[in-house]
C-alpha positions in Angstrom: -61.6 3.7 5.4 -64.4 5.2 3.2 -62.6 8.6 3.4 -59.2 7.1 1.8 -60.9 5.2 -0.5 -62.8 8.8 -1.4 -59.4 10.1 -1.8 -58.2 7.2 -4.4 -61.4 8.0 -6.7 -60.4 11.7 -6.6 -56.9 11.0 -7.5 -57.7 8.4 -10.0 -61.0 10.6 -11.3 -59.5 12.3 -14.9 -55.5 11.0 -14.0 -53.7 8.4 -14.9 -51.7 6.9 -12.5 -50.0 3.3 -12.0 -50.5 0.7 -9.1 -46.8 1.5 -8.0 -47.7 5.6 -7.6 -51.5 4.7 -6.8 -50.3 2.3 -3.7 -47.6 4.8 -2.2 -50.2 7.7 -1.6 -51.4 5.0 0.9 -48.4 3.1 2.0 -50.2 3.0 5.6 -52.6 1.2 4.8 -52.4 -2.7 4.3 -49.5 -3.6 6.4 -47.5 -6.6 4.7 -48.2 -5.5 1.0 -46.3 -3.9 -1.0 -47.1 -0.8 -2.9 -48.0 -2.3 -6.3 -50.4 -4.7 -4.3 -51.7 -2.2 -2.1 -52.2 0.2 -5.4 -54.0 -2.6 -7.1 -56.6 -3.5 -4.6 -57.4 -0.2 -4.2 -58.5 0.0 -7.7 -60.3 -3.5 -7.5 -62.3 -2.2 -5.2 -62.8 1.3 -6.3 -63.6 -0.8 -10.0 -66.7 -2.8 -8.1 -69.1 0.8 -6.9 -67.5 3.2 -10.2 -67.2 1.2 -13.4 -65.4 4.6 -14.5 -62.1 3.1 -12.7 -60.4 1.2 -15.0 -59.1 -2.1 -13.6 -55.6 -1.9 -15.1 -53.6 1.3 -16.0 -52.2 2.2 -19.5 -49.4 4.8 -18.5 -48.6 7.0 -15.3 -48.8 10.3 -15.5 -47.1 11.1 -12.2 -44.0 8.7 -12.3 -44.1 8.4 -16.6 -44.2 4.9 -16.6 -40.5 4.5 -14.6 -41.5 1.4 -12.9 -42.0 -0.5 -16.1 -38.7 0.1 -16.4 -37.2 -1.2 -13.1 -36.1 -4.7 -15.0 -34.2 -2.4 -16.8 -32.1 -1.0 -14.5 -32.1 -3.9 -12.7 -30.1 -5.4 -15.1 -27.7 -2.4 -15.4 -27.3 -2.6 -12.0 -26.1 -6.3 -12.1 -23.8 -5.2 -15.3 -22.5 -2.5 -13.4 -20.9 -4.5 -10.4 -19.5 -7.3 -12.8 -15.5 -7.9 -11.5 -16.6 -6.1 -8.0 -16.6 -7.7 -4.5 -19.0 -6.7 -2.0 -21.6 -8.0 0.8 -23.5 -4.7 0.7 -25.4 -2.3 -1.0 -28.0 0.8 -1.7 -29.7 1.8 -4.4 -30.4 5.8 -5.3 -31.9 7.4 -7.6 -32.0 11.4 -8.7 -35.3 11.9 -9.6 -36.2 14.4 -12.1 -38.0 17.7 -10.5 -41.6 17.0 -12.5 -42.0 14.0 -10.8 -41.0 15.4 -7.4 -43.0 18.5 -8.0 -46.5 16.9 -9.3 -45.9 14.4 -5.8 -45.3 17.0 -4.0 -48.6 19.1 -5.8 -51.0 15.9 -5.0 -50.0 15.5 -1.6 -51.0 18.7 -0.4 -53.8 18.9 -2.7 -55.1 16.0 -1.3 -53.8 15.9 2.2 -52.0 12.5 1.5 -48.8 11.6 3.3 -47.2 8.5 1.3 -44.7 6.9 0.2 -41.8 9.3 -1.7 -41.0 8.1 -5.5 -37.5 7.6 -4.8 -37.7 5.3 -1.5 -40.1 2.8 -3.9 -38.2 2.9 -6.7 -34.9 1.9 -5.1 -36.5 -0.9 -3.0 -38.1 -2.1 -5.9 -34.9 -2.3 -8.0 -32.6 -2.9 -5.7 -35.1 -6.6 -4.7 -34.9 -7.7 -8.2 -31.5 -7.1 -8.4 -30.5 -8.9 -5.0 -32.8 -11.6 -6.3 -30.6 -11.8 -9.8 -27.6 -12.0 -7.6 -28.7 -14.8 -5.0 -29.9 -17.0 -8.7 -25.9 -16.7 -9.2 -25.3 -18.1 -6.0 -24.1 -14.2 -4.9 -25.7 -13.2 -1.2 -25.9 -9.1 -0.8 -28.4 -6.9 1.6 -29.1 -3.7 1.6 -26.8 -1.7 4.2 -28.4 2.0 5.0 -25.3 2.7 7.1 -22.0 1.8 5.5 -22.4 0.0 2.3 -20.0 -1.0 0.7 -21.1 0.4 -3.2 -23.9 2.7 -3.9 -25.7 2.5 -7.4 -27.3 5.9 -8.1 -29.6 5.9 -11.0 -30.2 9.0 -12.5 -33.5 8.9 -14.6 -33.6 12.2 -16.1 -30.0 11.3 -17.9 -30.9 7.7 -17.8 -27.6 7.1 -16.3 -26.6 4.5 -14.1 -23.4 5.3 -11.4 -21.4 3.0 -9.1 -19.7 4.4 -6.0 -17.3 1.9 -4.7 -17.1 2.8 -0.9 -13.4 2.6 1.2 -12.3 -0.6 3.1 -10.4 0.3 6.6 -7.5 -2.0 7.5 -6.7 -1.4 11.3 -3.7 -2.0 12.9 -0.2 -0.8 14.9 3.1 0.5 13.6 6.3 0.5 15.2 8.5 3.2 13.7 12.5 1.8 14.3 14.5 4.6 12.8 14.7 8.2 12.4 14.4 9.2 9.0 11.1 8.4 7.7 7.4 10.2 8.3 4.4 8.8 9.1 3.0 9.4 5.0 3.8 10.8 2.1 5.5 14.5 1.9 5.4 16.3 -1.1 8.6 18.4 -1.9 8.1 21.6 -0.8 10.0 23.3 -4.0 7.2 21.7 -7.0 4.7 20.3 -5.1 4.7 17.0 -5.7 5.2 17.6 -9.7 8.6 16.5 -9.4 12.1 19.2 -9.7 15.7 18.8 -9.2 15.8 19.2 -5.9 13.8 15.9 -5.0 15.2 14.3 -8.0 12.0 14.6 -9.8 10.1 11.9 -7.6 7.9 14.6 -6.2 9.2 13.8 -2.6 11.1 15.6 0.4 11.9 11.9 1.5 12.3 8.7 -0.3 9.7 6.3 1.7 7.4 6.8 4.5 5.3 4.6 7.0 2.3 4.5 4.7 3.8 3.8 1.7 6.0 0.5 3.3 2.4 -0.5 4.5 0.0 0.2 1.8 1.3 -1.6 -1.3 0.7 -5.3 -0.6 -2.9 -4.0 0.8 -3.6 -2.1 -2.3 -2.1 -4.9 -4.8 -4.3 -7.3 -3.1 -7.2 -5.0 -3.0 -7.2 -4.1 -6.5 -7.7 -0.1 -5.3 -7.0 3.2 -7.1 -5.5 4.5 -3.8 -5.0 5.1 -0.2 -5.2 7.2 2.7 -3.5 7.0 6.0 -5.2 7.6 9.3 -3.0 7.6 12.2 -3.5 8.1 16.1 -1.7 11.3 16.2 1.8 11.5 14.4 5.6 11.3 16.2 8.3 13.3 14.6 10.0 12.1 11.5 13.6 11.6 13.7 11.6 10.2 16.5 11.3 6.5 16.7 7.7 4.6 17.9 7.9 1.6 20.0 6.5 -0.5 22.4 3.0 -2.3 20.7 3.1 1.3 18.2 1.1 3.7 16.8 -2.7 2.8 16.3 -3.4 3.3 12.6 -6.1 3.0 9.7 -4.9 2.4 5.8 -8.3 3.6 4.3 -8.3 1.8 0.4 -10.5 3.6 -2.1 -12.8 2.0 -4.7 -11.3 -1.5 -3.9 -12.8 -4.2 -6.3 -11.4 -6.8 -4.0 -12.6 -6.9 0.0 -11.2 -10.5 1.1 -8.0 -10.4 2.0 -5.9 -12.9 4.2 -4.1 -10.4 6.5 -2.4 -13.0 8.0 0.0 -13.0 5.1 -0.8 -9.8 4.2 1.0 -8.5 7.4 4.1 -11.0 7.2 4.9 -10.1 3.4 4.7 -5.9 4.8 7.1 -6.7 7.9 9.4 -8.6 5.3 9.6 -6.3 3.2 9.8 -2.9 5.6 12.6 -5.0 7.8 14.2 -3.0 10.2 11.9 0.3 8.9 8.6 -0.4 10.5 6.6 -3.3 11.5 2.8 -3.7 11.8 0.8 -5.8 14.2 -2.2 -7.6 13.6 -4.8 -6.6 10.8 -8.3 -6.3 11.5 -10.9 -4.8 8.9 -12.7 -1.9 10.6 -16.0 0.3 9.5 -15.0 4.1 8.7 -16.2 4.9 12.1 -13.1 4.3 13.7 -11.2 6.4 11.5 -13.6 9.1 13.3 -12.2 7.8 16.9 -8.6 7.4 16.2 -8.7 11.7 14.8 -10.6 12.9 17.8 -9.3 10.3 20.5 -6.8 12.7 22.7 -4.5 9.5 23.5 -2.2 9.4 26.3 1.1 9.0 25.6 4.8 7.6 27.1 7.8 9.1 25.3 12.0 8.7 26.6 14.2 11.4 25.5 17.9 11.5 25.2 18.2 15.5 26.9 21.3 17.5 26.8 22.0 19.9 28.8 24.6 23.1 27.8 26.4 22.8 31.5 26.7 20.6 34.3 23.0 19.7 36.2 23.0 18.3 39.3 20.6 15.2 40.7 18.7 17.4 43.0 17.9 19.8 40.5 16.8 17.4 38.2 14.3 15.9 40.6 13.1 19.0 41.8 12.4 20.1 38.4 10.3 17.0 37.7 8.5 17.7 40.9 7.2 21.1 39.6 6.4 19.6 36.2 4.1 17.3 37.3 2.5 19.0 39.7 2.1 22.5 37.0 0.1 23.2 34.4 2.0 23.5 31.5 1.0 26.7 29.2 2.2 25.6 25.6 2.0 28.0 22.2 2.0 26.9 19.4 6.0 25.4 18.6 7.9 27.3 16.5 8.8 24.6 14.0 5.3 23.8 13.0 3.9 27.2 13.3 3.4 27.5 9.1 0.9 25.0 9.4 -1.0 25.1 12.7 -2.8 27.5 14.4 -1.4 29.6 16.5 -2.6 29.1 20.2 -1.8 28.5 23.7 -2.8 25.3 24.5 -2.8 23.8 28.5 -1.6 20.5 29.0 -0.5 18.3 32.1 2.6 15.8 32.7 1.0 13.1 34.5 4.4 11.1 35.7 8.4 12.3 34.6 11.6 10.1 35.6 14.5 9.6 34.8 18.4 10.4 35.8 21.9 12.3 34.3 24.2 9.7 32.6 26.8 12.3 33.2 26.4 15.8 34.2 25.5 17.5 30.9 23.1 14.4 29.9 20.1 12.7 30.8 17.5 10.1 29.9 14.6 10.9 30.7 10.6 9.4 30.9 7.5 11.1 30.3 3.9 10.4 30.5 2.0 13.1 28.7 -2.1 14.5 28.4 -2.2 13.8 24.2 -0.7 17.4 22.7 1.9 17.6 25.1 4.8 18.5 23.1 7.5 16.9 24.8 10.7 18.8 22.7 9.6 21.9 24.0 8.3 20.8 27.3 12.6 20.0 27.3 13.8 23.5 26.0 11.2 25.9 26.5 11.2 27.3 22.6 12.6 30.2 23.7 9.2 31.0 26.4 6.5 29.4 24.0 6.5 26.4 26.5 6.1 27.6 30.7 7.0 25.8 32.6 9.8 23.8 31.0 12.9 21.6 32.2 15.3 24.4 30.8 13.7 26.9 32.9 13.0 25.0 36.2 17.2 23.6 36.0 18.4 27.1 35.0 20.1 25.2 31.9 19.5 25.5 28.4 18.4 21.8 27.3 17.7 20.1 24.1 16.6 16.6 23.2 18.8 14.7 21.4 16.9 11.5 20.6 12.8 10.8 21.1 10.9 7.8 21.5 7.5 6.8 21.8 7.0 3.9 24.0 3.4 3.8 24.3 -0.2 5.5 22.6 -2.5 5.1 25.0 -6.2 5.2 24.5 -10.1 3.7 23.6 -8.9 1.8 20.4 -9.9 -1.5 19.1 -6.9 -3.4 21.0 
């Protein structure tokens, strides 16, 4: 104890300093108290063997008398989130490099291991600014993981910045008809700035699954946007059935976080009829957003196959046989080659059914490792795919019509 206490008269010997910056050189040492307290008994006791320690301090010249000023922001703070909904929040502050520098300098000089600037300023204005909040009958704690805003203050600029964080709205889609993508595509001729060819909307196709799902959510939300997460994609001319397509509508800076899905989802399935339907909403944490891109779901597809001449039952079954029981060596398909890398990828049919409704057609199951692409598994894309049905029946083959029964996989339902 004597040895910190020499330290404190050496840092207070010939230097100004307040009870906030005093304290945090010693934020070990008085558990319960806070740094101002801790700073000030210090000095108290320091005051009672060296009259030369003044009991009170007149400035700081290590934090420049910033947490006289935490009222101040405080109140900026609270301005700040006027109109804004949230549970959650953290405080941050960019602290100019003097202040950082001269902590840095007495630290070493003095072989002190405190308490940074930054951590005590935030806590300290981010408590009198949940305590302004609670006096309004508002209940917010601080969230180091996911808040849902962020106030950065920046005291150099003596600026004060919100960052409204994303709300995630989980749920399923069921794609029922061929001629819509998953989200948005751009026309490929402007861009997106809008030409003749996409009638100047800036669009190769007219709708697509996020934008029937996201407008209700972002009305209600009050949000300057979204983005759409999915569990992997299906083709834009195949359908997805069964309980759907796991999905996560991520809103940005949304004012407005309570939300009654319930009638959220009925007004999106009115309105999308016979497009797509969602299941059940559910407001998720970004993380899942993380397991729905890197989950490597299972999935169950049918396809409408046609063959270019006459296939017979036995071949058919045999040709299953080998499927399931072979690796299947897979390059990168030729029609998404412009925007994929170009690789051979190894992936295994796990189960594949299904029988000719005449002898040039067939309907056909298959349950697939997640990246199985089950077009060419069908043809072959001209060898890219080995083996393939085409190959094993000895016919050229082409699916005509793809489903999506089921996504299988660790998701929330």
């Amino acid at each position: 104890m004597s040895i910190l206490l020499e330290k404190a008269r050496q840092l207070l010997s010939g230097r100004e300093l307040c009870d906030h910056c005093l304290g945090r050189f010693f934020s070990a040492l008085g558990s319960g108290l806070r740094n101002r307290e801790r700073g000030r008994a210090l000095r108290v006791v320091l005051h009672m063997t060296d009259r030369a320690i003044a009991l009170a301090s007149n400035g700081c010249g290590l934090c420049r008398g910033a947490f006289a000023h935490v009222p101040e922001w405080a109140e900026r703070a609270l301005q700040a989130v006027e109109g804004l909904e949230f549970q959650t929040y953290l405080m941050g502050t960019r602290v100019p490099f003097e202040i950082e520098a001269l902590e840095q300098a007495l630290q070493k000089e003095y072989d002190l291991r405190g308490e940074p600037f930054k951590q005590e300023f935030n806590r300290e204005v981010g408590r009198l600014f949940g305590a302004r909040l609670s006096e309004r009958g508002r209940l917010v704690h601080v969230d180091f993981r996911e808040p849902q805003i962020v106030l950065v203050m920046d005291l150099q600029q003596a600026k004060l910045t919100v960052q409204i964080n994303s709300l995630f709205v989980y749920g399923r889609y069921r794609k029922l008809v061929r001629t819509i993508p998953q989200t948005r595509w751009p026309c490929r001729a402007c861009g997106g700035r809008g030409c003749e060819e996409c009638a100047f909307t800036g669009k190769r196709y007219a709708e697509s699954v996020e934008e029937l799902i996201s407008p209700p959510l972002l009305r209600e939300t009050r949000g300057s946007g979204t983005a759409f997460h999915g569990a992997g994609r299906e083709d834009i001319d195949a359908r997805m059935l069964g309980r759907g397509r796991p999905f996560v509508l991520e809103i940005k800076e949304p004012k407005i976080r309570t939300l009654d899905l319930e009638r959220l989802q009925r007004e999106i399935n009115e309105q999308a009829a016979g497009k797509v339907e969602v299941s059940p909403l559910k407001l998720v944490s970004g993380s899942v957003v993380e397991r729905l891109k890197h989950c490597e779901a299972e999935k169950i597809y049918e396809a409408r196959v046609r063959f270019s001449a006459p296939v017979s039952p036995d071949r058919l079954r045999e040709a299953f046989a080998v499927l399931e029981q072979t690796p299947i060596q897979q390059r990168t398909p030729r029609r998404v080659s412009h925007r994929r890398a170009d690789l051979v990828r190894t992936r295994r049919v796990l189960a594949i059914s299904g029988e000719l409704v005449n002898p040039t057609e067939a309907r056909i199951r298959v349950h697939g490792e997640g990246g199985l692409y089950i077009k060419e598994l069908i043809s072959g894309d001209e060898g890219r795919t080995r083996p393939s049905l085409s190959e094993l029946v000895g016919v050229p083959a082409e699916v005509v019509e793809l489903d999506v029964l089921e996504v299988l996989g660790d998701f929330l339902d």
